[in-house]
N, C-alpha and C positions, 0 to 999 in steps of 0.2 A: 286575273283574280288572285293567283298563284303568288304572283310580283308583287304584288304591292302586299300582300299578307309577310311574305319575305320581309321586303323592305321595313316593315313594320316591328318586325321581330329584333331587328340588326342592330348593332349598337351601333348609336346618333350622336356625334359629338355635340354638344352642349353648348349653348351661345354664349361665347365669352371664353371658353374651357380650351387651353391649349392643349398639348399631349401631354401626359404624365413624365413628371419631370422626375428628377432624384429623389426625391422625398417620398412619391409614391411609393419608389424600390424598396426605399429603408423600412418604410412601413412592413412591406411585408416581410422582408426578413425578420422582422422587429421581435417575434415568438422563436424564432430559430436563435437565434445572438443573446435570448435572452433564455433557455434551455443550454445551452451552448457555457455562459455564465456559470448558470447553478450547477450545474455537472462539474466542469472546473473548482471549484470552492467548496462544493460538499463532499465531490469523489476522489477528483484527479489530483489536486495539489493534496489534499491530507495524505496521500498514499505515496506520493512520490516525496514527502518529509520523513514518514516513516522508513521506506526504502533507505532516503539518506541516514539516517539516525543509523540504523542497521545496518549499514558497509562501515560508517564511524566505529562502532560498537565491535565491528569485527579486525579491522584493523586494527585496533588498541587492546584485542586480548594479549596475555600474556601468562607464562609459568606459577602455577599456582592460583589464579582464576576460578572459582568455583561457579561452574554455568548449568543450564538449563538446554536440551538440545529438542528440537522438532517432534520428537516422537516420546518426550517426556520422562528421557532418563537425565539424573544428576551426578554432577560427576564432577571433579577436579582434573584441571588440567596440566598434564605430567611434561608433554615436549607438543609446543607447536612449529610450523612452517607453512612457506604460501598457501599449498592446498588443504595441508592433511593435520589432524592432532591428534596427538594418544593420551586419552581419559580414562582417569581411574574413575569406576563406579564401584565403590565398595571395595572388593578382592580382584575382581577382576580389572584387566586393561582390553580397553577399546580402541581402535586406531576406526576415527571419520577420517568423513568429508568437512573441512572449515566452516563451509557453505550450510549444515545440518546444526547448527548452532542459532538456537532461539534468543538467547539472553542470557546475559549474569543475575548471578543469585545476588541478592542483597544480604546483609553483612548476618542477619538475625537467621535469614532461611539457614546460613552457611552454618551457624552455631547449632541453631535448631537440627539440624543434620548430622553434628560432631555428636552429639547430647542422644541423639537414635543409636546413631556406630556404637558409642560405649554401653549403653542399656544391651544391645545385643551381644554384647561381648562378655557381661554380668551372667547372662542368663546359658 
């Protein structure tokens, strides 16, 4: 009675139906390769362009640079080398890390900047 309800349950190859070939495989990967896809194109590659952009960006500083660092100070830069740079922020000198460097200021922030320093130096 056991047996044959068994039997009955089991999967029955199909008349005609060989074993599942390649195609069945891809199938089911088919949701994985294509998660897989959109992660790469919406997360991985924008991020790893930016990365690039940003060792570019840090290589080609140079003496007199007016940048922007990680933790949102501004500052001109007075001497750099491999690791380390020493920025003016205002009166004071700073000596980083290369590597704590956000980005450069664009040409108007840096004006907009000069145009603060002297107002405070009025007053």
């Amino acid at each position: 009675m056991f047996e044959s309800l068994v039997y009955a349950m089991g999967a029955q190859p199909q008349a005609g139906a060989g074993p599942d070939g390649g195609m069945g495989m891809l199938m089911n990967f088919a949701p994985l390769i294509l998660m897989f896809l959109i992660f790469w194109f919406l997360l991985i590659r924008p991020q790893q362009k930016r990365a690039k952009a940003h060792k570019q960006m840090l290589e080609a500083l140079k003496r007199g640079d007016r940048i922007i660092t990680q933790s949102g100070l501004l500052g001109r830069i007075l001497e750099i080398d491999d690791e380390k740079i020493l920025l003016e922020c205002g009166e004071a000198k700073l000596r980083m890390s290369r590597a704590a460097i956000a980005g450069l200021l664009d040409e108007k922030a840096a004006k907009d900047d000069k145009k603060d320093a002297k107002s405070d130096e009025k007053k």
